[in-house]
mmCIF file of the C-alpha atoms, coordinates in Angstrom:
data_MODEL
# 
_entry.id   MODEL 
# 
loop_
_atom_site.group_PDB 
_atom_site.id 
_atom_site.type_symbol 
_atom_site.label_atom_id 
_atom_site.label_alt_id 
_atom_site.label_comp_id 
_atom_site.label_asym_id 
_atom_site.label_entity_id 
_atom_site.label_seq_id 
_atom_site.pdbx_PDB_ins_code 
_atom_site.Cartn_x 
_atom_site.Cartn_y 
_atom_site.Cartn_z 
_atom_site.occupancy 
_atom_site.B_iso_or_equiv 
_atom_site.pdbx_formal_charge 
_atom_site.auth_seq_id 
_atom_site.auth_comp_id 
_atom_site.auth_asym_id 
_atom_site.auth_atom_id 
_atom_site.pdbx_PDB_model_num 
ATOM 1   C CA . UNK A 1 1   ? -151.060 38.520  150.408 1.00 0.00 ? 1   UNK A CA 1 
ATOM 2   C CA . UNK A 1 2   ? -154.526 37.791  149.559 1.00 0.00 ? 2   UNK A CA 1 
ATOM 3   C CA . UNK A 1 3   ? -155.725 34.734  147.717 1.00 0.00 ? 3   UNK A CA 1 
ATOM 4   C CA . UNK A 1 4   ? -159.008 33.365  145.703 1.00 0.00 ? 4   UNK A CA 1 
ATOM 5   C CA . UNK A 1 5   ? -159.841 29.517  145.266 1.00 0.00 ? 5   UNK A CA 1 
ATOM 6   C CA . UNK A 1 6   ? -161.773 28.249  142.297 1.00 0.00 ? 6   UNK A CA 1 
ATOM 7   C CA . UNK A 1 7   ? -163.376 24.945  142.582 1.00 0.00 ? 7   UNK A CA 1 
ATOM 8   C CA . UNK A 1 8   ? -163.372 22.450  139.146 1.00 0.00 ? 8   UNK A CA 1 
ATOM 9   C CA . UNK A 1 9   ? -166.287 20.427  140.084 1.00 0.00 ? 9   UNK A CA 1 
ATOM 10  C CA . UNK A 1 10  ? -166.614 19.173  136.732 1.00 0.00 ? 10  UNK A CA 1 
ATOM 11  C CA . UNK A 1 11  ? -165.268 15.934  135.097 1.00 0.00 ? 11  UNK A CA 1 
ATOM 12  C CA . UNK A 1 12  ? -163.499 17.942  132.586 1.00 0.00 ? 12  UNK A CA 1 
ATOM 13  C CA . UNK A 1 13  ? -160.650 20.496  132.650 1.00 0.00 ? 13  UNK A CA 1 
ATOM 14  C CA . UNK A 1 14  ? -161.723 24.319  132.363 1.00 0.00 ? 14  UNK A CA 1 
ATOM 15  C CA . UNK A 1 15  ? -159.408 26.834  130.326 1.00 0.00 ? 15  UNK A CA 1 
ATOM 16  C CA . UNK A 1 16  ? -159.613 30.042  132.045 1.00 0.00 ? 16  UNK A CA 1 
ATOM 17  C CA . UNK A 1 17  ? -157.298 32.377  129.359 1.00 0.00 ? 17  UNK A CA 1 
ATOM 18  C CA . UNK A 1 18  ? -158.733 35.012  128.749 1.00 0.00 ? 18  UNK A CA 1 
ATOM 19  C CA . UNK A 1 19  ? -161.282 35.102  131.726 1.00 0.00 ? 19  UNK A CA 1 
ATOM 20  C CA . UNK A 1 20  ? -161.444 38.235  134.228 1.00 0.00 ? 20  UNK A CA 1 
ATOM 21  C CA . UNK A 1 21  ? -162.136 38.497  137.946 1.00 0.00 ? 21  UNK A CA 1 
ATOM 22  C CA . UNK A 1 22  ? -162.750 41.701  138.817 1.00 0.00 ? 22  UNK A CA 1 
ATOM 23  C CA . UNK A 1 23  ? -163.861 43.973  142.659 1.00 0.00 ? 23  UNK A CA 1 
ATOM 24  C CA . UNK A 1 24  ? -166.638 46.176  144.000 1.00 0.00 ? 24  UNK A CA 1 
ATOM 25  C CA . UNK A 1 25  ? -164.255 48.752  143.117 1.00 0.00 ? 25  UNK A CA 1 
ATOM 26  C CA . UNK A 1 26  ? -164.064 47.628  139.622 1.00 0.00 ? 26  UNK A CA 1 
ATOM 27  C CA . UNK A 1 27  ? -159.922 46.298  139.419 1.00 0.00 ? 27  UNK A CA 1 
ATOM 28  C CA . UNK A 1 28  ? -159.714 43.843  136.953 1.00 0.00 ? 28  UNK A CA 1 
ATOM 29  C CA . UNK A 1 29  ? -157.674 40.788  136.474 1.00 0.00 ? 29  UNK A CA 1 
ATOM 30  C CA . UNK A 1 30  ? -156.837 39.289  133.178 1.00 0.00 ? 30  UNK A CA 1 
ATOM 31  C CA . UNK A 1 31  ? -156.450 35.386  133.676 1.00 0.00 ? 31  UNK A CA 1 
ATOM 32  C CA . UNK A 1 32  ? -153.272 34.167  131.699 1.00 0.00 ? 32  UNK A CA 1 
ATOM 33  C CA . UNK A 1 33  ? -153.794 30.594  130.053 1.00 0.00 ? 33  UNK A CA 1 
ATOM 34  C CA . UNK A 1 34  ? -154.481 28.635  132.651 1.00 0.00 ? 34  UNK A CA 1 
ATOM 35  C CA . UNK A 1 35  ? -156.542 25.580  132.838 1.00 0.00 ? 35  UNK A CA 1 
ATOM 36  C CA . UNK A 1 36  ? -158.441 24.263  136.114 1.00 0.00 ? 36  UNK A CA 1 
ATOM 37  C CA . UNK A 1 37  ? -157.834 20.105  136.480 1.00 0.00 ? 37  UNK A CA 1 
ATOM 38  C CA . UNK A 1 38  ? -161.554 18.060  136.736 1.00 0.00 ? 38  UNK A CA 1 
ATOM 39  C CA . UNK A 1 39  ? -162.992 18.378  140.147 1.00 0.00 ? 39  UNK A CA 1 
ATOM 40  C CA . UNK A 1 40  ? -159.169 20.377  140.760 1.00 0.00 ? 40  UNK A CA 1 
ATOM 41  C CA . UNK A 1 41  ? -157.943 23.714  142.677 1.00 0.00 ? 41  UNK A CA 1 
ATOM 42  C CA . UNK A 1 42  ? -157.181 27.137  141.143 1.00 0.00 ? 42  UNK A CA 1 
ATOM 43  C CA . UNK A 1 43  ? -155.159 29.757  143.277 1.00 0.00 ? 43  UNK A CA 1 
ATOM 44  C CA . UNK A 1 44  ? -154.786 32.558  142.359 1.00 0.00 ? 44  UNK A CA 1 
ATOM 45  C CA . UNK A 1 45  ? -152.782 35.029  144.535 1.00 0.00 ? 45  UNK A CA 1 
ATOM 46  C CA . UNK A 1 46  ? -151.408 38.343  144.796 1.00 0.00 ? 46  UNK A CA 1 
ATOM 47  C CA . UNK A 1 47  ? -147.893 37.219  144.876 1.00 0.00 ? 47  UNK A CA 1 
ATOM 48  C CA . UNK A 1 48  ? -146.935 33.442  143.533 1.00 0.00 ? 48  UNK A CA 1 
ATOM 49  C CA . UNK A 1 49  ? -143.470 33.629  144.542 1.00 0.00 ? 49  UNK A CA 1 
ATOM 50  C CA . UNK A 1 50  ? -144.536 34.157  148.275 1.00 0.00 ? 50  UNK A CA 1 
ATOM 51  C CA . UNK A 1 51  ? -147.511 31.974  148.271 1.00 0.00 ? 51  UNK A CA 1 
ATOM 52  C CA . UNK A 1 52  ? -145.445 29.108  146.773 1.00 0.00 ? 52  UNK A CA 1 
ATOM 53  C CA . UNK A 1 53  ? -142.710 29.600  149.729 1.00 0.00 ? 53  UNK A CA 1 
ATOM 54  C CA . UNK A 1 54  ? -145.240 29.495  151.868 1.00 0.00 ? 54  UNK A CA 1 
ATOM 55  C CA . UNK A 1 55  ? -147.799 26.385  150.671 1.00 0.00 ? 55  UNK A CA 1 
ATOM 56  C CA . UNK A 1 56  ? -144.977 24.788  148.370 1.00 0.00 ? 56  UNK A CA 1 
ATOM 57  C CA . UNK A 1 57  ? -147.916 21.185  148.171 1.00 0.00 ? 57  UNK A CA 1 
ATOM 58  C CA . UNK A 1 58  ? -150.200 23.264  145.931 1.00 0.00 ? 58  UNK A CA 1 
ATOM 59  C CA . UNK A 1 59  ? -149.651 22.645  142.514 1.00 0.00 ? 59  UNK A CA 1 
ATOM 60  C CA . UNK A 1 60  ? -152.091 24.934  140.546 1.00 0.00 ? 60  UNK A CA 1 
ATOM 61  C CA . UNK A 1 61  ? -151.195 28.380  140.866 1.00 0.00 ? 61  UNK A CA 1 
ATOM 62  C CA . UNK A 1 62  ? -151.484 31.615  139.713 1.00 0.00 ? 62  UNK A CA 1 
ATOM 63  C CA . UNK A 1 63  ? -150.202 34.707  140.741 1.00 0.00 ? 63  UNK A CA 1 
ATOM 64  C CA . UNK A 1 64  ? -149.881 38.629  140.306 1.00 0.00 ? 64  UNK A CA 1 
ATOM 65  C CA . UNK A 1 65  ? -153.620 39.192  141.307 1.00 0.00 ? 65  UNK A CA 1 
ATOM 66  C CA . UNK A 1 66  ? -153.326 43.231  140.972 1.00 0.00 ? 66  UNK A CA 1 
ATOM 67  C CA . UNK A 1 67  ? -155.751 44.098  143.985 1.00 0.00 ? 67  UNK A CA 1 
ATOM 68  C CA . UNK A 1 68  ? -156.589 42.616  147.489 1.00 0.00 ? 68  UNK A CA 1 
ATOM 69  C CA . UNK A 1 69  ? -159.408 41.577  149.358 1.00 0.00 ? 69  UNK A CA 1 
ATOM 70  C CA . UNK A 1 70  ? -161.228 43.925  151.526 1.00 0.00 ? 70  UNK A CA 1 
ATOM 71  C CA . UNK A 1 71  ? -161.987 41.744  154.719 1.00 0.00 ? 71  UNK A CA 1 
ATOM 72  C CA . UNK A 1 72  ? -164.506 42.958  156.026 1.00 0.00 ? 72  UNK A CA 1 
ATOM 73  C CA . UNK A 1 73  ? -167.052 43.736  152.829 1.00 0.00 ? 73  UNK A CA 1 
ATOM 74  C CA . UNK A 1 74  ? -165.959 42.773  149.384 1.00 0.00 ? 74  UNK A CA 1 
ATOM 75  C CA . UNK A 1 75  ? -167.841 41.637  145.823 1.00 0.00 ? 75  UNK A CA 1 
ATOM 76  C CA . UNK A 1 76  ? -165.994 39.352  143.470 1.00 0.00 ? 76  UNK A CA 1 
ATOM 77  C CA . UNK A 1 77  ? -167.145 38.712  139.785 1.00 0.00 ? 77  UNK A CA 1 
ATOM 78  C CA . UNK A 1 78  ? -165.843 35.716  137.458 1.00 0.00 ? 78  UNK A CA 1 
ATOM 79  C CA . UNK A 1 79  ? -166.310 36.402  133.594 1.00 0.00 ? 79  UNK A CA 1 
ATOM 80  C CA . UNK A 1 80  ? -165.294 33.960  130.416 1.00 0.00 ? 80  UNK A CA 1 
ATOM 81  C CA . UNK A 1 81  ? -163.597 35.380  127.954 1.00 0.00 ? 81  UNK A CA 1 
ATOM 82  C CA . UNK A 1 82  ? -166.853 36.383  125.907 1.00 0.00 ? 82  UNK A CA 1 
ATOM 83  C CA . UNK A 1 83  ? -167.790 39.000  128.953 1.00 0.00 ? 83  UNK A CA 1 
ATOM 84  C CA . UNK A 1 84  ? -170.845 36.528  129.964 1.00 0.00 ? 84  UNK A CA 1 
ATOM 85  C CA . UNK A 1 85  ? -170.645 36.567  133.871 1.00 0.00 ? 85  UNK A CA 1 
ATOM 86  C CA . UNK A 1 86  ? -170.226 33.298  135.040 1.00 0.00 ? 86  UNK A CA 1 
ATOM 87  C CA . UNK A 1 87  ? -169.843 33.277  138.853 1.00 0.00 ? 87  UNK A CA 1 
ATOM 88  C CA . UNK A 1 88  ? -170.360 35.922  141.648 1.00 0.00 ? 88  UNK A CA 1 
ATOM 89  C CA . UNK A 1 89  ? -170.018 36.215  145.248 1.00 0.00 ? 89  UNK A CA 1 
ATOM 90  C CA . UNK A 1 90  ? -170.565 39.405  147.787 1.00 0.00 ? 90  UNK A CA 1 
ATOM 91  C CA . UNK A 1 91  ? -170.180 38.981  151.579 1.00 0.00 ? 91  UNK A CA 1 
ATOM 92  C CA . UNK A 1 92  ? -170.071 41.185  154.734 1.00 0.00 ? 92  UNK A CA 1 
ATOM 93  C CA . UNK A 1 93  ? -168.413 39.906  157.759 1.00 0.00 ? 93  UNK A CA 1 
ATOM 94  C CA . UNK A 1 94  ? -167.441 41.626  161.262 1.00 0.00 ? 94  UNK A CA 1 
ATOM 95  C CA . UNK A 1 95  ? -164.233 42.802  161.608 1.00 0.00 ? 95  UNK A CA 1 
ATOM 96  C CA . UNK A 1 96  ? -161.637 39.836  162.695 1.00 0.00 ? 96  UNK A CA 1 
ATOM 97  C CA . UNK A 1 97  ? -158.103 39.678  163.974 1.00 0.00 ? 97  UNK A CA 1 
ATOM 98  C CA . UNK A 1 98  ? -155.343 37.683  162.171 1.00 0.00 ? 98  UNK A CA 1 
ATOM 99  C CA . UNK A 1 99  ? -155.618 35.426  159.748 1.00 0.00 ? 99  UNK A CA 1 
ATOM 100 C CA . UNK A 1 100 ? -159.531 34.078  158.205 1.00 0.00 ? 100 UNK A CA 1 
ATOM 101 C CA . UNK A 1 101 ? -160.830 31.673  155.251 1.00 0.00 ? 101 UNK A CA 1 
ATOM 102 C CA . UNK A 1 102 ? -163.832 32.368  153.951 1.00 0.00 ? 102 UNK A CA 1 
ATOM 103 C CA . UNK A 1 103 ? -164.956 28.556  153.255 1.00 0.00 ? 103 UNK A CA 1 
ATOM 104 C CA . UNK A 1 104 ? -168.107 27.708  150.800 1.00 0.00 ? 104 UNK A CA 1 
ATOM 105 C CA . UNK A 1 105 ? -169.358 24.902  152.729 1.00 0.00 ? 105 UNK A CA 1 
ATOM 106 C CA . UNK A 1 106 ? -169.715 21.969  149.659 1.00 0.00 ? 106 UNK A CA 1 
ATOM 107 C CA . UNK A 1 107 ? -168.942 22.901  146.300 1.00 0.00 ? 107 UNK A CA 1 
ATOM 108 C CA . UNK A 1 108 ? -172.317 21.961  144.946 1.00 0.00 ? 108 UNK A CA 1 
ATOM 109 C CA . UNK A 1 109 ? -173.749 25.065  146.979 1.00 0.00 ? 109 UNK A CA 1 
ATOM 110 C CA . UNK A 1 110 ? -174.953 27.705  146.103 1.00 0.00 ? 110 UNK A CA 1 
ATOM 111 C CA . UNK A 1 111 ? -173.041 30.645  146.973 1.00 0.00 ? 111 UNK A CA 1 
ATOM 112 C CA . UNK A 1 112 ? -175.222 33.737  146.433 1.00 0.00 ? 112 UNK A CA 1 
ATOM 113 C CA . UNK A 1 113 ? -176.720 32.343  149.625 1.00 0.00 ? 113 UNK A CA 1 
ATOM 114 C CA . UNK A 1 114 ? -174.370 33.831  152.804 1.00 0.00 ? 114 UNK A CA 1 
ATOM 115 C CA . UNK A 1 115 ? -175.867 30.981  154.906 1.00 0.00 ? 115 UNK A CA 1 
ATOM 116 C CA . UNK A 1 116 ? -173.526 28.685  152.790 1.00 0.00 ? 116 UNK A CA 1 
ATOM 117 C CA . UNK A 1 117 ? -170.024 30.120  153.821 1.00 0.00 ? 117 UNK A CA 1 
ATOM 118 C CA . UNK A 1 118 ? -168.457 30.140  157.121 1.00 0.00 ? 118 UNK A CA 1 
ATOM 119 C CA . UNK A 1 119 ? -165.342 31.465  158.581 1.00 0.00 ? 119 UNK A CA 1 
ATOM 120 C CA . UNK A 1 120 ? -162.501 29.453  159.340 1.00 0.00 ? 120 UNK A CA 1 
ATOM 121 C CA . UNK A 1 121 ? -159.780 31.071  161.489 1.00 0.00 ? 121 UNK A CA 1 
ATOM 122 C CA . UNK A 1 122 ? -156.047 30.283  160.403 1.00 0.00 ? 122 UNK A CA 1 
ATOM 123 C CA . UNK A 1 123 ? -154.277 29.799  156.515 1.00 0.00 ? 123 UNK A CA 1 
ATOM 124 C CA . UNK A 1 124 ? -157.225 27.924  155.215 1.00 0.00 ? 124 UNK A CA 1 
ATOM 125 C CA . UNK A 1 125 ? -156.671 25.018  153.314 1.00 0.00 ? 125 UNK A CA 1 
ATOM 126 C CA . UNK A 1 126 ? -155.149 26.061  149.521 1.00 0.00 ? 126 UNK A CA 1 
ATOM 127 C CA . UNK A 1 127 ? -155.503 23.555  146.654 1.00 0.00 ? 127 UNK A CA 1 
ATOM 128 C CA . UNK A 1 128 ? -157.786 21.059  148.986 1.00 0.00 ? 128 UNK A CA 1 
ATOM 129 C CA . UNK A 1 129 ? -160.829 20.744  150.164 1.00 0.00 ? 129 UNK A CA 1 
ATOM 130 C CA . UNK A 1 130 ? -162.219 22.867  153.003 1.00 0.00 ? 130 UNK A CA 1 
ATOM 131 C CA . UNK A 1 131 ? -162.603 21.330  155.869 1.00 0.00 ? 131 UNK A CA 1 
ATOM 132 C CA . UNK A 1 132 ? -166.046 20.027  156.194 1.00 0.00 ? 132 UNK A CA 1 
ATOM 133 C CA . UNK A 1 133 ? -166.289 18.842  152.658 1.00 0.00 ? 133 UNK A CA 1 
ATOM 134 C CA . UNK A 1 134 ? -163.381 16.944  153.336 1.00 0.00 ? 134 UNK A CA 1 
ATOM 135 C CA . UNK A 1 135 ? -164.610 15.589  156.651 1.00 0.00 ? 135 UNK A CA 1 
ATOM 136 C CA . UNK A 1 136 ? -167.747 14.582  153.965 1.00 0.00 ? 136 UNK A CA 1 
ATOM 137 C CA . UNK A 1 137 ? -165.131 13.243  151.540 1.00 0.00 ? 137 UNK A CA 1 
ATOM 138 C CA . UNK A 1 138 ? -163.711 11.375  154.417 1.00 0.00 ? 138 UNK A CA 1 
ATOM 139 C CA . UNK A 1 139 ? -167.223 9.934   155.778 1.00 0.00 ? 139 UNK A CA 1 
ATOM 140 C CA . UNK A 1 140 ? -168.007 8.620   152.484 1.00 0.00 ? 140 UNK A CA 1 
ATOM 141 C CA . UNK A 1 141 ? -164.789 6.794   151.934 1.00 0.00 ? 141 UNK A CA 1 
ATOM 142 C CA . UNK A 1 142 ? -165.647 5.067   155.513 1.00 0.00 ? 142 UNK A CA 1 
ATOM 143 C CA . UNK A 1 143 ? -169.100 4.063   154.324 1.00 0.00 ? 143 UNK A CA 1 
ATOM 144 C CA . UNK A 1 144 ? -168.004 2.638   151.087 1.00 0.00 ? 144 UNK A CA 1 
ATOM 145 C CA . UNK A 1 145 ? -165.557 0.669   152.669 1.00 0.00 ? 145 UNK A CA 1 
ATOM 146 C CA . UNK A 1 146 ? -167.846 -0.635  155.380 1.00 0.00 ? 146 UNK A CA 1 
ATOM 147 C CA . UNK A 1 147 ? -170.472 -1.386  152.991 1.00 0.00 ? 147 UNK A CA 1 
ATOM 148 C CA . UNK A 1 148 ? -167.857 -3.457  150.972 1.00 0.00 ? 148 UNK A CA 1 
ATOM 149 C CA . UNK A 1 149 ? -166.754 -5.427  154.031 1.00 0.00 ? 149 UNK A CA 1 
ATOM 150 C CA . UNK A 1 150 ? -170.219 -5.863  155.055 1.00 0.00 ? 150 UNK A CA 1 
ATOM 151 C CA . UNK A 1 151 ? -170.600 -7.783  151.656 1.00 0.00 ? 151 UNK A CA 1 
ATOM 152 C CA . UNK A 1 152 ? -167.115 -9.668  151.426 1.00 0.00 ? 152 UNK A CA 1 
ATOM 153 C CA . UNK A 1 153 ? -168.302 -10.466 155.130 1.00 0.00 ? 153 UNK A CA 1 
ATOM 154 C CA . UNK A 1 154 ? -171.430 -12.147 153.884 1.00 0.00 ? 154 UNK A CA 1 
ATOM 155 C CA . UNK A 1 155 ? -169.914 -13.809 150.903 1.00 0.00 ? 155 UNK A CA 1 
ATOM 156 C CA . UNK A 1 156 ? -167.168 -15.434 153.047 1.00 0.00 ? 156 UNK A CA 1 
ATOM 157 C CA . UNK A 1 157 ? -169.927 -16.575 155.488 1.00 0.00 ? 157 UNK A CA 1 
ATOM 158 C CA . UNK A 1 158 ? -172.351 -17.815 152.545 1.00 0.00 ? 158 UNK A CA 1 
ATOM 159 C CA . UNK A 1 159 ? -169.638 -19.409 151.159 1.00 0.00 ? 159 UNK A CA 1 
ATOM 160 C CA . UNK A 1 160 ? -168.678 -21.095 154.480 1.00 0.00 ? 160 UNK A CA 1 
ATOM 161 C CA . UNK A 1 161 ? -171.988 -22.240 155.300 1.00 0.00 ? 161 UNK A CA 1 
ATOM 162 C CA . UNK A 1 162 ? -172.471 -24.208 151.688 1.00 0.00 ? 162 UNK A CA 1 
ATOM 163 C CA . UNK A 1 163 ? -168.920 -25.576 152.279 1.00 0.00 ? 163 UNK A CA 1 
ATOM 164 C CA . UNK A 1 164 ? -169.656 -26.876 155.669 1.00 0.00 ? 164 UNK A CA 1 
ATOM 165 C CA . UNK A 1 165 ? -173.212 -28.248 154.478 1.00 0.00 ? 165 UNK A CA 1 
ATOM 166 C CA . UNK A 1 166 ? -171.645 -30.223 151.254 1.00 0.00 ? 166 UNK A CA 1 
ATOM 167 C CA . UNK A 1 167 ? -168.783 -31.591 153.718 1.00 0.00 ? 167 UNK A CA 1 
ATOM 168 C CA . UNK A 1 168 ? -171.637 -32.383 156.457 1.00 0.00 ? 168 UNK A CA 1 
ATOM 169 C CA . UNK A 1 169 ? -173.680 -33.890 153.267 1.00 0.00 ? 169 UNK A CA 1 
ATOM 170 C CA . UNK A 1 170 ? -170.416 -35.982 152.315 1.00 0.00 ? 170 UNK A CA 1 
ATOM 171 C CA . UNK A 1 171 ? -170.000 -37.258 155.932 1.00 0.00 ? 171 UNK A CA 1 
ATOM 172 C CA . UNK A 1 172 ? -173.361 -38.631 156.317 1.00 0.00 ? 172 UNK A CA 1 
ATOM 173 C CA . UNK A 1 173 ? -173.508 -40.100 152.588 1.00 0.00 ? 173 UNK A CA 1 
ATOM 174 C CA . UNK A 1 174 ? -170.796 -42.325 153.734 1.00 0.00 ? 174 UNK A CA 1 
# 
């Protein structure tokens, strides 16, 4: 069945009871109390007893979504519990065989704007990062660590060259 990821990108958890997602043909889903982790995953699914047999690593998951996703054309609405819309998406896409993500490409984008998604052929990646935010992820982690070799690198030699000047200074003082 179909399935819908919400991104945490906050520090803090989000409670979601309450909350409704509904269609462009105005279903409605009632979130039960559920809570999204800090900068965690939300699934929510048509059927959890499926989805978990068949992506058993994702831990936060919801199920009995009461409508599917139309694949082609298809607007989704997020609203808190007070009714105030919170988040919205709409796309149209040309018809595709098999199975399709539909992948924001960072988090931290806006996605009103279509030129921020792209289609990703295969399971997608439930509970995780897409794959080109974690390719970003990935390419960070890199340059932190090179930048912090780069500096125990130049510590070790600083400390090597005052080590080798005292002991040269301790020769010749003799």
């Amino acid at each position: 069945g179909d399935w819908i990821e919400l991104h945490n990108s906050a520090e803090h958890a989000v409670r979601l009871k309450g909350w409704t997602l509904s269609d462009r043909r105005n279903n409605a889903w009632a979130f039960p109390d559920v809570t999204i982790p800090p900068e965690g995953y939300l699934v929510v699914c048509q059927d959890s007893a499926a989805f978990r047999q068949k992506y058993p690593y994702v831990r936060h998951v919801v199920g009995n979504l009461r409508f599917g996703l139309n694949k082609n054309a298809e607007r989704l609405a997020l609203y808190a519990s007070d009714g105030s819309a919170v988040d919205s998406i709409a796309y149209f896409i040309e018809p595709l065989e098999g199975n399709f993500s539909l992948d924001l490409l960072m988090p931290s984008f806006d996605n009103a704007d279509p030129e921020n998604w792209t289609v990703n052929t295969g399971d997608g990646s439930p509970g995780a990062p897409n794959p080109l935010f974690w390719a970003k992820i990935v390419s960070e982690k890199k340059d932190h660590a090179l930048r912090i070799g780069l500096a125990v690198g130049l510590l070790i030699l600083g400390l090597g060259a005052v080590f080798l000047r005292r002991g040269h200074a301790y020769v010749v003082g003799q």
